[in-house]
N, CA, C and O atoms as a GROMACS GRO file, in nm:
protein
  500
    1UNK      N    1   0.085  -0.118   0.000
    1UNK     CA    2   0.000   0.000   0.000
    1UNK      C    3   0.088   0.123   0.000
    1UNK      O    4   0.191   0.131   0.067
    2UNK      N    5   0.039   0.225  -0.083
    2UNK     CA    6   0.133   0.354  -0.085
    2UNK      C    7   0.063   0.438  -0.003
    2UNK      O    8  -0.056   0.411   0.002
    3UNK      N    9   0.108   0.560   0.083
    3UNK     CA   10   0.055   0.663   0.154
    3UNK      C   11   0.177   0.771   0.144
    3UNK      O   12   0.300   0.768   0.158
    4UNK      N   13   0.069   0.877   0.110
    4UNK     CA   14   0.176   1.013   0.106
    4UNK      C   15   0.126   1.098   0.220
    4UNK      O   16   0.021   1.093   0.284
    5UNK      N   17   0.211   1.161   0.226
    5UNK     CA   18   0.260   1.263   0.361
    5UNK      C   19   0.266   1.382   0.294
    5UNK      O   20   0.339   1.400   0.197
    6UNK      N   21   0.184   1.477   0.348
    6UNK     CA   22   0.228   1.606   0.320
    6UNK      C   23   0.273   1.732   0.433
    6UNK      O   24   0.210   1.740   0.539
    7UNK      N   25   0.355   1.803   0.409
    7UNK     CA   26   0.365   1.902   0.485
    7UNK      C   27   0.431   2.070   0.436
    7UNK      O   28   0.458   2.116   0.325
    8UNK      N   29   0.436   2.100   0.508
    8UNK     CA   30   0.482   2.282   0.500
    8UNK      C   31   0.415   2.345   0.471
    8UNK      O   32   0.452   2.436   0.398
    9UNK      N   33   0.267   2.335   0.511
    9UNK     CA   34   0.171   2.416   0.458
    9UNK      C   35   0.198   2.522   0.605
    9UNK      O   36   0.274   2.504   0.700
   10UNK      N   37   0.123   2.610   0.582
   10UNK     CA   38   0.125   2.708   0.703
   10UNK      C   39   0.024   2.880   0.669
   10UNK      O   40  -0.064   2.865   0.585
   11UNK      N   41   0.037   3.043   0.733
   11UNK     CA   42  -0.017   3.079   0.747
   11UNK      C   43   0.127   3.205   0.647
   11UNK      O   44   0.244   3.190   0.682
   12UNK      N   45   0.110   3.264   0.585
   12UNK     CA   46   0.178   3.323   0.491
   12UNK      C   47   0.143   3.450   0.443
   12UNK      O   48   0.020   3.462   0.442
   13UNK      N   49   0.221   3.581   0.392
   13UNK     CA   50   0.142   3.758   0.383
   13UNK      C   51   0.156   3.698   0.227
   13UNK      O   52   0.230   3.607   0.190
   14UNK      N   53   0.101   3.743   0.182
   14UNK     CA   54   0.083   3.765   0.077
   14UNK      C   55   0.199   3.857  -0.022
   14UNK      O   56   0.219   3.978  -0.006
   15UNK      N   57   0.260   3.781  -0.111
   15UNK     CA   58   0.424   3.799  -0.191
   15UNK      C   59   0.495   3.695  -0.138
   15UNK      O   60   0.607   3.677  -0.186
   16UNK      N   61   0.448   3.603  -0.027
   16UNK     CA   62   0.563   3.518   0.056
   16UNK      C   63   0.578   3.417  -0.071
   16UNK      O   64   0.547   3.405  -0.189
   17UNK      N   65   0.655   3.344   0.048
   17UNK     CA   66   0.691   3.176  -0.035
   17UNK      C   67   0.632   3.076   0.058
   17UNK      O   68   0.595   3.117   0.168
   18UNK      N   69   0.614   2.923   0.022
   18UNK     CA   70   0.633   2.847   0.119
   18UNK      C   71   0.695   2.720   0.011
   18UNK      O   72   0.698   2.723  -0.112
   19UNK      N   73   0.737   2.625   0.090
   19UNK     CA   74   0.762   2.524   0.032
   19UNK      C   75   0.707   2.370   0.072
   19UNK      O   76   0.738   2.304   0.172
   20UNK      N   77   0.595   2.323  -0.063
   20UNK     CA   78   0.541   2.212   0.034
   20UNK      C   79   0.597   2.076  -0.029
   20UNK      O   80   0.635   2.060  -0.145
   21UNK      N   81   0.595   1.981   0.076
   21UNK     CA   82   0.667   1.827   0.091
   21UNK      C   83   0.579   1.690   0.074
   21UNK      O   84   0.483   1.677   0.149
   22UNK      N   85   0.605   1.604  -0.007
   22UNK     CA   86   0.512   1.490  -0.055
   22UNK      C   87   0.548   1.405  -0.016
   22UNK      O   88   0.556   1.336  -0.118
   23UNK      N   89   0.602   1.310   0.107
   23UNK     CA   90   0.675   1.215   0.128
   23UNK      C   91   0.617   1.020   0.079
   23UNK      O   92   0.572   0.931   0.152
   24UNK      N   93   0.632   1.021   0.002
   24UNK     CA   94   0.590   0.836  -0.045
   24UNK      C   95   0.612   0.744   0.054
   24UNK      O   96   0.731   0.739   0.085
   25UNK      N   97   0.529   0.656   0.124
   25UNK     CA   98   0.600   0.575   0.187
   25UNK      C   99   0.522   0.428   0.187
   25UNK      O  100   0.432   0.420   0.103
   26UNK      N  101   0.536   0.356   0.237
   26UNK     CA  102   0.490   0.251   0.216
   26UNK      C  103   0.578   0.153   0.111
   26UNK      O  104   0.695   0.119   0.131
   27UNK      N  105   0.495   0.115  -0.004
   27UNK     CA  106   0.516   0.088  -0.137
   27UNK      C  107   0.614   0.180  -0.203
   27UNK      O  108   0.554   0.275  -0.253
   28UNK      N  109   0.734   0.184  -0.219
   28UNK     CA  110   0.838   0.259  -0.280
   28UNK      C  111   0.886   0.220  -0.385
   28UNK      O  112   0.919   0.294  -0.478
   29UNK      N  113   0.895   0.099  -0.381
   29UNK     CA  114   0.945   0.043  -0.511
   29UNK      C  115   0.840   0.084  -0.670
   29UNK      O  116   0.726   0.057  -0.634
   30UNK      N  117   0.836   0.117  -0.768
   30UNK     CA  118   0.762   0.128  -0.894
   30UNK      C  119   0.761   0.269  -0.950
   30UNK      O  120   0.847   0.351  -0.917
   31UNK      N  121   0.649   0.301  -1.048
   31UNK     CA  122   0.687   0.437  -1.083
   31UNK      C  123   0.552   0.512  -1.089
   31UNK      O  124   0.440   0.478  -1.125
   32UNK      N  125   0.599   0.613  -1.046
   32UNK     CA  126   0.460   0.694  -0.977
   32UNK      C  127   0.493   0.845  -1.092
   32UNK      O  128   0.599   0.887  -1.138
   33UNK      N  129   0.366   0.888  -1.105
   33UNK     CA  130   0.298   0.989  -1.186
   33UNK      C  131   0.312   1.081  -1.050
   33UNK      O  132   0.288   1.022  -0.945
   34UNK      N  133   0.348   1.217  -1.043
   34UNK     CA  134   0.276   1.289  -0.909
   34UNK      C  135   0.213   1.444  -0.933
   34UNK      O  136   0.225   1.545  -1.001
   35UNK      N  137   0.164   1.404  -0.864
   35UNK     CA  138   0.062   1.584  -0.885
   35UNK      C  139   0.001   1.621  -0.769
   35UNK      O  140  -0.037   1.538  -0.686
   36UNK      N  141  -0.016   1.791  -0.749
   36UNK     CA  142  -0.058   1.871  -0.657
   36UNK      C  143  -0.189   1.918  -0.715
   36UNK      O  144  -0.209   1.959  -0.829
   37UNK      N  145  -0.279   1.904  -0.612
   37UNK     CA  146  -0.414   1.970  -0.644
   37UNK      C  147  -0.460   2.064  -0.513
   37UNK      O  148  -0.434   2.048  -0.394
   38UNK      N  149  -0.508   2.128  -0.557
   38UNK     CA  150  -0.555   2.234  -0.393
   38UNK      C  151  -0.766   2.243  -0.456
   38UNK      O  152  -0.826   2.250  -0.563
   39UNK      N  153  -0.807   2.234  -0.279
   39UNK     CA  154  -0.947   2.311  -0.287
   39UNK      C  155  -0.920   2.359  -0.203
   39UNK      O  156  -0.836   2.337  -0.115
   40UNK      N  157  -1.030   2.479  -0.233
   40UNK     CA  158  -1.083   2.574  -0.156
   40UNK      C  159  -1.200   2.583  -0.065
   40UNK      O  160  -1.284   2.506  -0.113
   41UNK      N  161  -1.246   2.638   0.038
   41UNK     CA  162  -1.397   2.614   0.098
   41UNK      C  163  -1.486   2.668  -0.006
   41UNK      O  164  -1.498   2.786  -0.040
   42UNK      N  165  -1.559   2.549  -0.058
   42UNK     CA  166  -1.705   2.562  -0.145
   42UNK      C  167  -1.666   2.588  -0.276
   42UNK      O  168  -1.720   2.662  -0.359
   43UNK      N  169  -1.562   2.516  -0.287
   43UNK     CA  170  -1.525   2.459  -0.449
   43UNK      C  171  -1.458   2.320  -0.470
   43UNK      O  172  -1.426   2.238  -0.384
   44UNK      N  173  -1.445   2.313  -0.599
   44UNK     CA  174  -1.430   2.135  -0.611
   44UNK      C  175  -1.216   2.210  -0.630
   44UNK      O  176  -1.149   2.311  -0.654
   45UNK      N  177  -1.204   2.042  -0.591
   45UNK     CA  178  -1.096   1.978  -0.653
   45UNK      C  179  -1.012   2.064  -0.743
   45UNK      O  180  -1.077   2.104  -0.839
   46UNK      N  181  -0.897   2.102  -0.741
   46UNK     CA  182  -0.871   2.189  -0.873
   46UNK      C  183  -0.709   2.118  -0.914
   46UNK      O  184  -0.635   2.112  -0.816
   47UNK      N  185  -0.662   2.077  -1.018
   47UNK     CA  186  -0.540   2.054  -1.066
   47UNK      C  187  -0.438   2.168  -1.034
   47UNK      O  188  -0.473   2.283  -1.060
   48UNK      N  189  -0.297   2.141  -0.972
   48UNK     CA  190  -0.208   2.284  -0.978
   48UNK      C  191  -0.078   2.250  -1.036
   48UNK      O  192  -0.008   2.335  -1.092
   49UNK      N  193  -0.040   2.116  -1.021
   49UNK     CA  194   0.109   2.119  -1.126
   49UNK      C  195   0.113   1.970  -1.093
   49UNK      O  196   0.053   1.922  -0.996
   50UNK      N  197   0.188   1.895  -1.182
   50UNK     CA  198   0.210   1.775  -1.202
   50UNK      C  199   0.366   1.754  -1.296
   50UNK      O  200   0.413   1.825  -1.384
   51UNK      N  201   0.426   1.604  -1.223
   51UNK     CA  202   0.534   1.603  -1.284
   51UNK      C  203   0.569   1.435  -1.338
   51UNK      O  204   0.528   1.343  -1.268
   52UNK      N  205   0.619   1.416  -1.420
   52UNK     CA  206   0.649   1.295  -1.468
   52UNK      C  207   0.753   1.222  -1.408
   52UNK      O  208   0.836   1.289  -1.347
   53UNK      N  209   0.772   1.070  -1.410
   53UNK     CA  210   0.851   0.986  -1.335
   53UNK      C  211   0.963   1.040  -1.343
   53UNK      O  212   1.039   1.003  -1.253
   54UNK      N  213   1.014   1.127  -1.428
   54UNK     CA  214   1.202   1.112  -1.463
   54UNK      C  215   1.179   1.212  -1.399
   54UNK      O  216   1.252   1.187  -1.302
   55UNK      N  217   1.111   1.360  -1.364
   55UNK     CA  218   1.116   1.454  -1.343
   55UNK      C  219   1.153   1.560  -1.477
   55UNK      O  220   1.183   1.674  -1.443
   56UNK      N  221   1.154   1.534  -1.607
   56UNK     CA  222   1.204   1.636  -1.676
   56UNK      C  223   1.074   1.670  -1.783
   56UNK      O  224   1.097   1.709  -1.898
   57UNK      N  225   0.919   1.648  -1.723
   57UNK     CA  226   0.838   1.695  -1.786
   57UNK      C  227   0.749   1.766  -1.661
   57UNK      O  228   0.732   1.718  -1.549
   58UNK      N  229   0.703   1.885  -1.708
   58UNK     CA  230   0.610   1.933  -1.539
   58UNK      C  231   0.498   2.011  -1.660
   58UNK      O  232   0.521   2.040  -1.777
   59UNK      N  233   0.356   2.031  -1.568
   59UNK     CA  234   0.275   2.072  -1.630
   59UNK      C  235   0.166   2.171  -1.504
   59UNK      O  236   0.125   2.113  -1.403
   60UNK      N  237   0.133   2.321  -1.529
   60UNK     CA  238   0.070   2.410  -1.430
   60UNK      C  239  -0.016   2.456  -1.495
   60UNK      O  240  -0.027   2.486  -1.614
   61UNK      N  241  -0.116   2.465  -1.361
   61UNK     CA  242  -0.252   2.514  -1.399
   61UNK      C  243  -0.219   2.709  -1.452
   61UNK      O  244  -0.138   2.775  -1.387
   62UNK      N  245  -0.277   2.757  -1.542
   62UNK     CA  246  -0.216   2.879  -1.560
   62UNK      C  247  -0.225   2.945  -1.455
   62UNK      O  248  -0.134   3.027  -1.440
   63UNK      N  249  -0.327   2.938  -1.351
   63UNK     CA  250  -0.326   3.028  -1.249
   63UNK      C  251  -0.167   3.039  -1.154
   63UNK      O  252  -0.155   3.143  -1.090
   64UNK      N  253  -0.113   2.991  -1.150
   64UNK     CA  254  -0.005   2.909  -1.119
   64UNK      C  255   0.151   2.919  -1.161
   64UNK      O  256   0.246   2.913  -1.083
   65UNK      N  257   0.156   2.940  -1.333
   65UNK     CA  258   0.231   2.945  -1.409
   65UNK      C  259   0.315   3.043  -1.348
   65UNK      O  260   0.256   3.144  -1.308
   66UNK      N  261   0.456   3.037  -1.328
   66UNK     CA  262   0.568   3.150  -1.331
   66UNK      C  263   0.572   3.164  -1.199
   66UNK      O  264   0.676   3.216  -1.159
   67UNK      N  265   0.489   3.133  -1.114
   67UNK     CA  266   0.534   3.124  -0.997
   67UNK      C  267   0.516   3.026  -0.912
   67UNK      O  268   0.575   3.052  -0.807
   68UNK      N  269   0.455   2.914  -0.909
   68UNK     CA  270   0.498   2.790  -0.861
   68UNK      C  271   0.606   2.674  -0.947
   68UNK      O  272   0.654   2.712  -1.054
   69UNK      N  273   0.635   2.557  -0.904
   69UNK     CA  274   0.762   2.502  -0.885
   69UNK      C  275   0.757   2.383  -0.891
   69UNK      O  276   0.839   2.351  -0.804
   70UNK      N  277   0.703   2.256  -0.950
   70UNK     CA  278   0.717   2.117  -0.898
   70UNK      C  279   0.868   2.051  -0.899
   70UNK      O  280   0.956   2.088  -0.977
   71UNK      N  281   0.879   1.975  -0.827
   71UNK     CA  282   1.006   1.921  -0.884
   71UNK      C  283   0.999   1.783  -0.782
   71UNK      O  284   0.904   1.765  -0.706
   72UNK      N  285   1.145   1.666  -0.794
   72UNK     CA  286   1.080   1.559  -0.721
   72UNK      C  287   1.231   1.500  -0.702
   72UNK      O  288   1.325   1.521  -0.778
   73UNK      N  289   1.234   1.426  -0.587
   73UNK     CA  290   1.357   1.330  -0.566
   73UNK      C  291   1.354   1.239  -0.565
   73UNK      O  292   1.355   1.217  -0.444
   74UNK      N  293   1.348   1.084  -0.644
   74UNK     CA  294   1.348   0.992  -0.640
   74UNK      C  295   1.411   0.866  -0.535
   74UNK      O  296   1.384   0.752  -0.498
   75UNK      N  297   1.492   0.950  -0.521
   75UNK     CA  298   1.591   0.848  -0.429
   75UNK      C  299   1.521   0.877  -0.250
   75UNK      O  300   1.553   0.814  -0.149
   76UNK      N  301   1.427   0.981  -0.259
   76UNK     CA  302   1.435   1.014  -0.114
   76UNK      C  303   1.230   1.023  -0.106
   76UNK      O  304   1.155   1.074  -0.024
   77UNK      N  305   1.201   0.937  -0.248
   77UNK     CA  306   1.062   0.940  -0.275
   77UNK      C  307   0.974   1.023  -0.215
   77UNK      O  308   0.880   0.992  -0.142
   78UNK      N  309   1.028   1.187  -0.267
   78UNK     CA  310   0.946   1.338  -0.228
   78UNK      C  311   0.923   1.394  -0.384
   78UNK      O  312   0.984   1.369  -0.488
   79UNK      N  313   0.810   1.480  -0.356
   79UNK     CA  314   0.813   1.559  -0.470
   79UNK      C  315   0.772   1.703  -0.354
   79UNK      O  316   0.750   1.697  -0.233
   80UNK      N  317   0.771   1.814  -0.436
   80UNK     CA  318   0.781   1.936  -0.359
   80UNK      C  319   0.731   1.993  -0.470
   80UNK      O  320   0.737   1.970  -0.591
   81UNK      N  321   0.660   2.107  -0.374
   81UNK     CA  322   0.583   2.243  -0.446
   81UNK      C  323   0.649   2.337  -0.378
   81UNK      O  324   0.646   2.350  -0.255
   82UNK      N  325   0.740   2.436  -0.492
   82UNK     CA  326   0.742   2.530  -0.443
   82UNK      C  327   0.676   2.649  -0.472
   82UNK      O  328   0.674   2.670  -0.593
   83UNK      N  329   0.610   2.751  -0.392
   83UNK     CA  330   0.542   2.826  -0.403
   83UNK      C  331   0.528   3.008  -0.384
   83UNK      O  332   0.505   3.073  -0.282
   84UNK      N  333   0.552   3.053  -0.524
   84UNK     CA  334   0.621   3.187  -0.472
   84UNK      C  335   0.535   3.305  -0.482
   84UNK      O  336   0.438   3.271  -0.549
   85UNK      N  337   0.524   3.431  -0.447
   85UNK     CA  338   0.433   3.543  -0.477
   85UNK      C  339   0.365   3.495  -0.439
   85UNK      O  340   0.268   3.513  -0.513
   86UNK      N  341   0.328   3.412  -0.333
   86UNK     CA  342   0.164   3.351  -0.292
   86UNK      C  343   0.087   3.467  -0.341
   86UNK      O  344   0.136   3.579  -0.355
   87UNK      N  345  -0.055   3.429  -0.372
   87UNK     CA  346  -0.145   3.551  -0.398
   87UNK      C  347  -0.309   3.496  -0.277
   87UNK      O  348  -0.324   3.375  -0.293
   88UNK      N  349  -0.386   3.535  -0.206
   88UNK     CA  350  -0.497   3.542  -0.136
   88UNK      C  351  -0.546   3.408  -0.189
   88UNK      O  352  -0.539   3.301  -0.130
   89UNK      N  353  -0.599   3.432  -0.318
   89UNK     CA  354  -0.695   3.327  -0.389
   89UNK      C  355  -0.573   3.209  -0.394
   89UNK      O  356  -0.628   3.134  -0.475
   90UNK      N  357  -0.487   3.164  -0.372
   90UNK     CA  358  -0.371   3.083  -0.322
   90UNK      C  359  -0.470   2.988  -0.209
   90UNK      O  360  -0.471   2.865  -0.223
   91UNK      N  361  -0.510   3.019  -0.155
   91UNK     CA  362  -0.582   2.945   0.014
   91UNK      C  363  -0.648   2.868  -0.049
   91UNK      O  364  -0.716   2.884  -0.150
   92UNK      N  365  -0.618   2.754   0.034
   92UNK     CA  366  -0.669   2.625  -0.006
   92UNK      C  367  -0.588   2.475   0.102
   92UNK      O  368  -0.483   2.477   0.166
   93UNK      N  369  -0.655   2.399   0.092
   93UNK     CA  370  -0.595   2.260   0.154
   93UNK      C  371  -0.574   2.236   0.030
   93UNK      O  372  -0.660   2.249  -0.056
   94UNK      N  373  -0.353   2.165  -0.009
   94UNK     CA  374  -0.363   2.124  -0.110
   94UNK      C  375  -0.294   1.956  -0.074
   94UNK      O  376  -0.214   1.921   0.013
   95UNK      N  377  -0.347   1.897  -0.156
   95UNK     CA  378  -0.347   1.786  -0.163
   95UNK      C  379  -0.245   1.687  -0.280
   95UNK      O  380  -0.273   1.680  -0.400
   96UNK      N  381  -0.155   1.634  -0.231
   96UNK     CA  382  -0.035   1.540  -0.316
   96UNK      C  383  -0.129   1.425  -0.334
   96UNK      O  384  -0.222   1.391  -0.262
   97UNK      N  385  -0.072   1.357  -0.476
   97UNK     CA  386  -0.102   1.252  -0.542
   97UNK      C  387  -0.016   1.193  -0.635
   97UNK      O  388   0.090   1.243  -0.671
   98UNK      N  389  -0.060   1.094  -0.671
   98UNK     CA  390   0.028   0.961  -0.707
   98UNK      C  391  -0.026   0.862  -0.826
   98UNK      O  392  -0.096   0.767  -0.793
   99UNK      N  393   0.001   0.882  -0.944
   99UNK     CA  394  -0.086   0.766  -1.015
   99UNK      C  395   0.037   0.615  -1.028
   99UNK      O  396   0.159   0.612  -1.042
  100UNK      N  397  -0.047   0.526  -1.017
  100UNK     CA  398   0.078   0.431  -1.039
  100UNK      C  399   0.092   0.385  -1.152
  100UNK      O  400   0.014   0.387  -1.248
  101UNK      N  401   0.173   0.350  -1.143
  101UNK     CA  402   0.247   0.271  -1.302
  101UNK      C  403   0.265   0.382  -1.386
  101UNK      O  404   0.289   0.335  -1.497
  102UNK      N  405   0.266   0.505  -1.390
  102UNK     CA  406   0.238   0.648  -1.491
  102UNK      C  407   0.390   0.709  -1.482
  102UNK      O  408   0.451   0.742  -1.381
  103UNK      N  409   0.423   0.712  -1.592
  103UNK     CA  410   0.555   0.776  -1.631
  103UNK      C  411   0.540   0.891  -1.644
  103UNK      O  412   0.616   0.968  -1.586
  104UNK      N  413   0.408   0.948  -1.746
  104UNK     CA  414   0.431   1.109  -1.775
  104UNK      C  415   0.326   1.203  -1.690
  104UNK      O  416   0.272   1.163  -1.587
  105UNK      N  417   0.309   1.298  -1.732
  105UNK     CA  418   0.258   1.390  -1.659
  105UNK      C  419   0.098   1.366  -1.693
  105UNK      O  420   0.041   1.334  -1.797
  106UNK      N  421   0.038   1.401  -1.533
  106UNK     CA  422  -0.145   1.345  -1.536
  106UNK      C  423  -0.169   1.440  -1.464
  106UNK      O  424  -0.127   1.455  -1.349
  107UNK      N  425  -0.260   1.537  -1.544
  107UNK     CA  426  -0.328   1.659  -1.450
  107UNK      C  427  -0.483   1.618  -1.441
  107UNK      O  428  -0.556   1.714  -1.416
  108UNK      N  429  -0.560   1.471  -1.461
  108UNK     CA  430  -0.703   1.452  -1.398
  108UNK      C  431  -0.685   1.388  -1.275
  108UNK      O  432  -0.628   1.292  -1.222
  109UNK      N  433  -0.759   1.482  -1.253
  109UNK     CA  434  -0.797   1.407  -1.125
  109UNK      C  435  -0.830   1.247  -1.079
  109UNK      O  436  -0.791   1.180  -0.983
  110UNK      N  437  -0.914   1.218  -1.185
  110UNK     CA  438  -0.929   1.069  -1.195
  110UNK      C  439  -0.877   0.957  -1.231
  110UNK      O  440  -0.939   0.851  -1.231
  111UNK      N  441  -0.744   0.973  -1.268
  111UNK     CA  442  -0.579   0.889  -1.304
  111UNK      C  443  -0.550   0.871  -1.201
  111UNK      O  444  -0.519   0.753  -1.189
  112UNK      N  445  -0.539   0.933  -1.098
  112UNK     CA  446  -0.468   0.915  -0.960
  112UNK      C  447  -0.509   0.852  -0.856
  112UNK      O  448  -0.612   0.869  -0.791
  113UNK      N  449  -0.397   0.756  -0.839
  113UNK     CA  450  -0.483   0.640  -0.748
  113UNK      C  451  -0.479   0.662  -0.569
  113UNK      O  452  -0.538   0.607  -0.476
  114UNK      N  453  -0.356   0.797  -0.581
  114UNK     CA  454  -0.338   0.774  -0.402
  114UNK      C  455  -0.336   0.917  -0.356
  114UNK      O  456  -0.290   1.002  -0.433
  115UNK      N  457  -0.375   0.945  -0.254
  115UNK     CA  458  -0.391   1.092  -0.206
  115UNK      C  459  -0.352   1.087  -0.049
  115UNK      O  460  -0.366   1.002   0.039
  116UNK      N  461  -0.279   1.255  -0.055
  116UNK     CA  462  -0.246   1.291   0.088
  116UNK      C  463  -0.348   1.268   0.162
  116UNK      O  464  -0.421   1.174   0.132
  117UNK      N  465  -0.379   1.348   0.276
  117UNK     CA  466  -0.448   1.409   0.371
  117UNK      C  467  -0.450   1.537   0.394
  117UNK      O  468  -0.519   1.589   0.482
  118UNK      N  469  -0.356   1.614   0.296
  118UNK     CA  470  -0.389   1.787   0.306
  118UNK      C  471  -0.299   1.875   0.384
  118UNK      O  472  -0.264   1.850   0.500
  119UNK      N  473  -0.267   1.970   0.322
  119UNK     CA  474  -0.223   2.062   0.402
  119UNK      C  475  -0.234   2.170   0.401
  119UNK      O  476  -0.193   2.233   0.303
  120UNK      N  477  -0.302   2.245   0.522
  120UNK     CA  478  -0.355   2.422   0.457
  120UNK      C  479  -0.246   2.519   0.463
  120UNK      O  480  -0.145   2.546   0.528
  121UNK      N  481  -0.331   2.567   0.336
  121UNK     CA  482  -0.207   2.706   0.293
  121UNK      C  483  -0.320   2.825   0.333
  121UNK      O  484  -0.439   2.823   0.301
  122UNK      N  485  -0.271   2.900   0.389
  122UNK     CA  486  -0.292   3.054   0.415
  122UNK      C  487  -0.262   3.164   0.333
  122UNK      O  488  -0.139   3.159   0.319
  123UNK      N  489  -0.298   3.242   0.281
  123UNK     CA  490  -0.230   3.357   0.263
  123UNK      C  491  -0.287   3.500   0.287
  123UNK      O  492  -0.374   3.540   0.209
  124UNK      N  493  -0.250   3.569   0.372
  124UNK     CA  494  -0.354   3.664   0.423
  124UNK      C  495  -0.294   3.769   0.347
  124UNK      O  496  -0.174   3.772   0.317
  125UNK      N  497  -0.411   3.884   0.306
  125UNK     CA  498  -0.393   4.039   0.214
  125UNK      C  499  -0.339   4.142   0.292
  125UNK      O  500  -0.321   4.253   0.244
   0.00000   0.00000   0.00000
């Protein structure tokens, strides 16, 4: 069984950074698809960046573009969001995922077989 871990979410001004952490554990061995999704209170599910097994394909929601960050370590089975210029509409619990057996990059939601438990991001105006 695979289970991811997330963390570094926290409470942030608005222009900050934070940097959030996907830790794989369980099931390590194979090759995992990974992607970040964030909701918000009283909206669905939303895609925010996704990266492929080798790490040298990444894909962002435009809201997103130019200032967030995916990237991933294989050997230490993390992937990380980094997150810069936070902006307000930023707030959200975002949520790491995992498709298995998936080499390239999967921004549906419904490819993905394993999910964090969340971590809230803040960003106050």
């Amino acid at each position: 069984q695979v289970q991811l871990v997330e963390s570094g979410g926290g409470l942030v001004q608005a222009g900050g950074s934070l940097r959030l952490s996907c830790a794989r554990l369980g099931r390590t061995f194979g090759i995992y698809g990974m992607g970040w999704f964030r909701q918000a209170p009283g909206k669905e599910r939303e895609f925010v960046a996704a990266i492929s097994w080798s790490g040298e394909t990444t894909d962002y929601a435009d809201s997103v573009k130019g200032r967030f960050i995916i990237s991933r370590d294989n050997a230490k089975n993390t992937v990380y969001l980094q997150m810069n210029s936070l902006k307000p509409e930023d707030t959200a619990v975002y949520y790491c995922a995992a498709a298995d057996g998936v080499q390239y990059v999967v921004s549906t939601t419904a490819l993905y077989d394993y999910w964090g438990q969340g971590t809230q991001v803040t960003v106050s105006s």
